[in-house]
N, C-alpha and C positions, 0 to 999 in steps of 0.2 A: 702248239704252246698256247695259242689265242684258246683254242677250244676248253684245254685244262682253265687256265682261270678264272674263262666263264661260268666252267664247274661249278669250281671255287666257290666263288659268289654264290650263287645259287644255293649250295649248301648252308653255307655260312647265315645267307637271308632266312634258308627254313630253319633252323635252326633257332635263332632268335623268334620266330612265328610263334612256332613250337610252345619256348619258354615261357611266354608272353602270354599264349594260352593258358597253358599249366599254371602260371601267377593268377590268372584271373578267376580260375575252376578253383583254385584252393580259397582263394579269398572270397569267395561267394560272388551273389549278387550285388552289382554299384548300387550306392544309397541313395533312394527319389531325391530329384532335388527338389529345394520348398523354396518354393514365393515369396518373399520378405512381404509385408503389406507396403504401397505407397513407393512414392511421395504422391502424394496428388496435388493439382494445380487448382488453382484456379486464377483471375485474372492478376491479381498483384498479390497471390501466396502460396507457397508450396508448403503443405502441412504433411509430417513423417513420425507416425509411428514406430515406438521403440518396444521389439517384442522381448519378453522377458521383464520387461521393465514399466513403472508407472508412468514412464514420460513420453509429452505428445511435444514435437518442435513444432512452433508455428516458425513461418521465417518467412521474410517480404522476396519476392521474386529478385528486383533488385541487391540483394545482399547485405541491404544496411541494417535491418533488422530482426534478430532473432529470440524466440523465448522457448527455455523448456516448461513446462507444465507439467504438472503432476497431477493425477488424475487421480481421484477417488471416489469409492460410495461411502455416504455418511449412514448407516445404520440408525436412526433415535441419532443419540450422541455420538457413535462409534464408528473412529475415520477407518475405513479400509482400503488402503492403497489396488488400483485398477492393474493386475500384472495378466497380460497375455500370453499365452503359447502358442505356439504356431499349429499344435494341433488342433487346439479351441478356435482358430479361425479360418470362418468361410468368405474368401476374397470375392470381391467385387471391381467392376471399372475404377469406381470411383468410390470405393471405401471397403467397410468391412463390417462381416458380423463377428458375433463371440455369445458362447456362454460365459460366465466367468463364476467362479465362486463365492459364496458370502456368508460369514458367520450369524447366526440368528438365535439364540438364547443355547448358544454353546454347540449346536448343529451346522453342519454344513449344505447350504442349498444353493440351486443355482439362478443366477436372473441373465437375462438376456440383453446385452448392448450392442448397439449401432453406432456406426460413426460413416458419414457422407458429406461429400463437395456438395454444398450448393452457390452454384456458379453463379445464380442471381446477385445473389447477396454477398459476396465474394467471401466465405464463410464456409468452414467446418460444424456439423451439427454431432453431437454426441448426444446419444438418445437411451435411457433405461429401461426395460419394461417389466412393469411388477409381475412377475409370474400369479399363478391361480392357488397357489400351495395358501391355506388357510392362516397355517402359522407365519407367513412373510408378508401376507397383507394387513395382519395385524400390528404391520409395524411401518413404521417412516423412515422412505428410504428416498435420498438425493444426491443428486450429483455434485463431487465436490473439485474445483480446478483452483492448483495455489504455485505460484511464480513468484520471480524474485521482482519486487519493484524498481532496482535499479533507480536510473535519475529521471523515473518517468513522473508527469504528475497526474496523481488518482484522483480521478472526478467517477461521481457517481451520482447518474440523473435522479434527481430529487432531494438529493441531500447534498450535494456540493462537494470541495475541494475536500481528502479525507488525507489523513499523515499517521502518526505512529500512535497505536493502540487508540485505532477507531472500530468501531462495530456499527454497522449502519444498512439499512435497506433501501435499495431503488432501481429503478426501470434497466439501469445499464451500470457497468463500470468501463471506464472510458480508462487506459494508461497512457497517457499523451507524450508522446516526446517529439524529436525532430529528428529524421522528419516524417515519419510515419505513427498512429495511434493503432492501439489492438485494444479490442471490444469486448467484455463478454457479456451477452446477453440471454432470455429464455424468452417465449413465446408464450410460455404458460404463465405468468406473473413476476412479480419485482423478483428478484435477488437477493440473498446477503451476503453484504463484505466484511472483510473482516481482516484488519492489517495485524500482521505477527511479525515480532521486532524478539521479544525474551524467549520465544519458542527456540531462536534458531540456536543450532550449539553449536558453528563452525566460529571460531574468528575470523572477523573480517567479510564475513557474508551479510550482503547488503537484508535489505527490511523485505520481507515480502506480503504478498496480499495473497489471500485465498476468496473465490466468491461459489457459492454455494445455490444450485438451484430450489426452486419450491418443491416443496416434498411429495413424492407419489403416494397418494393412501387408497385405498378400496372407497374412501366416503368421495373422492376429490377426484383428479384424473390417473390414471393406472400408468402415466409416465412419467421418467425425468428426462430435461434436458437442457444442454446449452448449448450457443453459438458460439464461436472465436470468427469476430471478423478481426482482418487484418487490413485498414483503408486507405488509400492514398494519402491521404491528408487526413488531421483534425477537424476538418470541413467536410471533407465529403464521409466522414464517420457515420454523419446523422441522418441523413437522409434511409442509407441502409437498415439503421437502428429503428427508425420510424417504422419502413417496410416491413420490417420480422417482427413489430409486437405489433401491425394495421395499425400504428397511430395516426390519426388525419396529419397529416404537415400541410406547409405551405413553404414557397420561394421567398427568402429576406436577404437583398443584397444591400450592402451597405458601406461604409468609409469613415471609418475615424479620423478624424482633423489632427492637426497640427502637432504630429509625431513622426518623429526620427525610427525606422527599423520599422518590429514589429508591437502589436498588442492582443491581448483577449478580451475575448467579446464574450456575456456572459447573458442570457436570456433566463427569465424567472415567470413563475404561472402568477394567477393571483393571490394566491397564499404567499409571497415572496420564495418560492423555493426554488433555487437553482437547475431548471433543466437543460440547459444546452453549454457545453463551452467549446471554444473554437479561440485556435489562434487566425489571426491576418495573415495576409500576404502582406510583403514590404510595402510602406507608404500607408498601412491600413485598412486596405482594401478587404471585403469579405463576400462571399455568396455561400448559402448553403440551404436546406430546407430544413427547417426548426416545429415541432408540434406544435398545432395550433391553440394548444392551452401556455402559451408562452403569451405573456400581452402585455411584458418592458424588457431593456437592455440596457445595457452600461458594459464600459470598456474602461480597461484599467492593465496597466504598466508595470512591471517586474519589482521598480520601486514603489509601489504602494499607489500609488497616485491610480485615482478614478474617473470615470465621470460621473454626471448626473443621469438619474433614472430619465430612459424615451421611452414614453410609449411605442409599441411595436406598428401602431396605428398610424404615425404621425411622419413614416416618409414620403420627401419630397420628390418628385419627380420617382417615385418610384424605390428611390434609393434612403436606409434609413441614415442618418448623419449623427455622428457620436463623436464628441470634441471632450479632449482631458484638457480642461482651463487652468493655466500658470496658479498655484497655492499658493499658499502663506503659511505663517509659523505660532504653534501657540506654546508659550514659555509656564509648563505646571509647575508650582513649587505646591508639596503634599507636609502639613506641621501637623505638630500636636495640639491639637483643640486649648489643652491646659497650658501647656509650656511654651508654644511654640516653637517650639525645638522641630528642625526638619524629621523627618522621617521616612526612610527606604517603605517602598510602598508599590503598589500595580495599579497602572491605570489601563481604562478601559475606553476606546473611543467607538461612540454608536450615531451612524449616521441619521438624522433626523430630516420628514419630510422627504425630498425624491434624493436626497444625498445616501450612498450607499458607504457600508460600515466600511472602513479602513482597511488594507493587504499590508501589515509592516515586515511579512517574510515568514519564510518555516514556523511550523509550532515548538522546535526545539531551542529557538533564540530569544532567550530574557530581552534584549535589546531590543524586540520587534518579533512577534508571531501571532500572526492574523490581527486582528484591531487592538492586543494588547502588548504595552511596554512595561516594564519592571524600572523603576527609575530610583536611580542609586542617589542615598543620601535625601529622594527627596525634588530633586531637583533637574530640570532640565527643559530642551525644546523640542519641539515634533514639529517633522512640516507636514502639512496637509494640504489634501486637494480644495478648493474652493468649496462651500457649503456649508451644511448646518449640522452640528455635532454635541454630542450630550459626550462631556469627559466626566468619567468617576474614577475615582480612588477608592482602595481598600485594602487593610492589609490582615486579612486572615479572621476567625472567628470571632475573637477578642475585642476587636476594634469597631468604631461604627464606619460606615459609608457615608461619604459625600460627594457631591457632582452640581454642574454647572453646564447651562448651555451657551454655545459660543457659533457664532458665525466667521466664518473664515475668510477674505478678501484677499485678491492676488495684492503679494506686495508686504501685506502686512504683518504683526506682529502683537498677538494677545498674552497678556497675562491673567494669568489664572491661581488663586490659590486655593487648595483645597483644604480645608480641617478634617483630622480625624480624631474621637477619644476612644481611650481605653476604658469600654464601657465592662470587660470581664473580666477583673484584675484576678490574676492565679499566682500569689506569694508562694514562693517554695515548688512551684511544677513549671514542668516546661515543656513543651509542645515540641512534640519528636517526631521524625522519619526514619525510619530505622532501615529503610532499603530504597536505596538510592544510586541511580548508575548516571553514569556520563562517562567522558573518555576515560580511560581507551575500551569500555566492555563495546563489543563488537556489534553491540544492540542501540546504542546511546551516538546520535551524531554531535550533543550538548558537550558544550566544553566544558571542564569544572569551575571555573567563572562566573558564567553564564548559569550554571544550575546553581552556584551559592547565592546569585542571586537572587534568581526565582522562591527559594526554597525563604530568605528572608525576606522579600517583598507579598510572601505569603503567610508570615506569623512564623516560622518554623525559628524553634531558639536554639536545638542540637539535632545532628544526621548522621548518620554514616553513610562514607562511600562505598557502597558493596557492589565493588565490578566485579565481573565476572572472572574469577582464577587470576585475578590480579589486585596486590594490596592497593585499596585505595586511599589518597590522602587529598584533603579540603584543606590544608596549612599556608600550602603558598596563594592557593585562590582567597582565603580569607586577608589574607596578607596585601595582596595587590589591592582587594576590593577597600581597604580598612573597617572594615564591619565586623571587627574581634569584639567589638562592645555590644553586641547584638546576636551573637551566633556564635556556637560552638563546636568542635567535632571531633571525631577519633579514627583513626584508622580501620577499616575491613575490607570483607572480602567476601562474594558471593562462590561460593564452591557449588559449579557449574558442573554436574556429572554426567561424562560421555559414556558413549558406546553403551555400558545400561542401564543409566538415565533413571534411578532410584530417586532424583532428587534433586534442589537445591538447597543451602545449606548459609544460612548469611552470620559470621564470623565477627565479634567484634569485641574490644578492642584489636588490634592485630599490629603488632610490630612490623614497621615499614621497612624493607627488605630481605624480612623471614621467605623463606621459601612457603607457598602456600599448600594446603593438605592434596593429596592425591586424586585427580578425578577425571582421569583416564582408564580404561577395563581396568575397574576397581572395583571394591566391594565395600557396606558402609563401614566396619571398623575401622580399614588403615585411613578412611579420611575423615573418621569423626576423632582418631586418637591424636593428634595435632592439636584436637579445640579444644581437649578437656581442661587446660589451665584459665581457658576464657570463658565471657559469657557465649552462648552459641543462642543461635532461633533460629529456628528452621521457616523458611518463607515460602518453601513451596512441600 
């Protein structure tokens, strides 16, 4: 009996063998399996490749910090998102190559990218190389990398702090947050940034930055490239940044005085240009290695408050010493030259002598963005740091300019009045905006408030709101502000076209509550037949 059901089994077993066979003979040969590229390391970042896809993740080793990138070649003007196939790549340890393809006066050609850990630098390098084809070197081609900005702050050496719808070039762009920064830098020359805030079309999607390498020509070098460091701190960012463009640095440690928490600390060359920023450690403290074309500092506080310009020469014991001294308040009232009648107006505070210009918050807040306040009715106080200050007023092209210098002492409290006339009187017109966003378009952190005010403390007499797929209305903001006797406005609407993006479309007058014209996979009729009982202009 034992022996029968050993049979058994055994039949039973080949039997399935068999089948199992037969399944795999029919089905062919198993399909190779393919290498994903990555992740590769390096000391504080693991950077991953997304095949199929234009996106590179950088992401800090620790977990706190992540960014997709979107990787492009700029043709001339012409962005081409970077999409890989797993056939086009030939893997390495520590990166990868690619042909990739690239449109070229309506042809398809291909050019060649890299991308490798370099461990040194604790850094991803993405590398282009112009092919030999006659007709591709006759054209500029570079590397394009664009990310979301989130709540990072964009500094970019040589030209400072940058925020919404800046265009600017310099050595680096720094995205500082806490508590790790990401770098992107090139070896081959400056950079250019360039923050996109109306580009985006999702709701709700924060502001992003793109920075774009120097372009490969056949006259200049036959590559593109960039870095992505990922550095421990805001501090130890620059040292790395130094290394990978060979900028001579030097060791600057130092301590800011008599402050609670933290501050940044801000080194400038001798053209006053912003090259290095770096936040403290608690209490103040800082060390880092900053380019020796750096030769003053100043540190300065979340509220605005600064210090005085140090020379970078002039530490003591070794250590440089930077103290934000208790301010004072200066009270502006802005009239009319003729009437005296107050007047909503902009003032401007510019630091004079080793005192550095004013931080009064974002550039999207009438109430305070960068050295300029929008001051309602005319009237009000600003506290400032100790020092020496030129305040001017002005309110748009119509008007004149006037300013006053004032020295600031802890403690105390300046008056200041300013005159201005209406030196271009225009009876019968009136100085318009005609696309204008703040809350809620997806692109606008400005509340509408705060943008009627700017928009009247800059001359403007009528606006429309035109956010984006949503009616806008300046009613209740003129209403809280009481500046109806000065400013006007009407309802609209920017019709923001998704998926295939034919357009923007800004709508005006526009009844508040109307359903707005269609502009989801749409085509231009059903979302221009909506507008035809209105005036429409098209803004893009």
């Amino acid at each position: 009996m034992r022996h029968r059901e050993a049979l058994r089994v055994v039949v039973v077993a080949a039997a399935v063998l068999i089948a199992l066979a037969l399944t795999l003979l029919t089905r062919g040969p198993a399909p190779a399996q393919v290498r994903l590229p990555g992740p590769w390391r390096s000391a504080h970042s693991v950077f991953s490749l997304h095949v199929a896809s234009p996106l590179l993740t950088i992401a800090t080793a620790d977990g706190t910090r992540s960014d997709d990138v979107e990787l492009a070649v700029l043709v001339d003007e012409s962005i081409q998102p970077v999409v890989l196939t797993t056939t086009a790549l030939q893997l390495e340890p520590e990166g990868v190559r690619a042909r990739i393809p690239i449109a070229v006066d309506g042809a398809r050609r291909d050019v060649d990218l890299e991308m490798h850990v370099d461990a040194a630098h604790d850094a991803l390098v993405v590398q282009l190389a112009l092919p030999e084809s006659p007709d591709v070197r006759s054209h500029r081609l570079a590397l394009r990398a664009e990310l979301a900005a989130d709540a990072s702050t964009l500094f970019v050496a040589g030209a400072g702090t940058v925020a919404e719808r800046a265009k600017v070039t310099g050595g680096a762009l720094v995205l500082d947050a806490d508590p790790h920064p990401l770098a992107i830098a090139s070896t081959l020359g400056p950079i250019a940034v360039e923050t996109i805030s109306e580009e985006s079309l999702s709701p709700g999607e924060p502001m992003r930055v793109a920075a774009t390498s120097p372009p490969a020509t056949a006259e200049n070098h036959p590559t593109a490239e960039l870095h992505f460091v990922a550095a421990e701190s805001s501090q130890a960012v620059w040292p790395l940044l130094s290394q990978l463009g060979g900028v001579p640095s030097a060791p600057v440690k130092g301590r800011v005085a008599n402050i609670v928490g933290r501050a940044t600390v801000v080194g400038r060359d001798a053209q006053g240009l912003p090259i290095v920023r770096a936040r403290t450690d608690e209490g103040g403290t800082f060390v880092l290695d900053a380019p020796r074309t750096v030769v003053e500092w100043y540190a300065e506080l979340a509220a605005g408050a600064a210090s005085a310009l140090t020379a970078a020469t002039s530490a003591n014991d070794g250590e440089l010493r930077l103290e934000i001294p208790p301010g004072g308040e200066v009270h502006v009232r802005v009239v009319d030259a003729d009437t005296r009648m107050s007047l909503t107006a902009r003032l401007l505070f510019h630091g004079l002598r080793d005192t550095v210009d004013p931080n009064f918050g974002p550039d999207y807040r009438a109430s305070g963005a960068g050295p300029i306040v929008d001051s309602l009715h005319g009237d009000g106080i600003v506290s400032l740091a100790s020092g020496h200050y030129r305040v001017a007023a002005t309110k748009g092209i119509e008007w004149s300019i006037d300013a006053q210098d004032v020295e600031v002492t802890p403690g105390r409290r300046l008056d200041v009045t300013l005159a201005l006339r209406h030196v271009v009187p225009t009876p019968g017109v009136l100085g318009c905006d005609l696309h204008v966003h703040a809350r809620p378009s997806f692109d606008a952190p400005v509340t509408p408030e705060d943008r009627v005010l700017s928009l009247v403390a800059a001359g403007i007499d009528f606006a429309v709101p035109t956010e984006h797929n949503v009616v806008g209305d300046y009613g209740s903001a003129i209403e809280t502000l009481e500046v109806g006797r000065d400013f006007i406005s009407v309802p609209g609407v920017e019709v923001t076209t998704l998926s295939l993006g034919f357009g923007h479309v800004g709508v005006f007058p526009y009844e508040p509550g109307t359903r707005v014209p269609p502009f989801k996979h749409t085509r231009v009729e059903p979302t221009f037949a909506p507008c035809a009982p209105t005036r429409a202009a098209t803004s893009r």
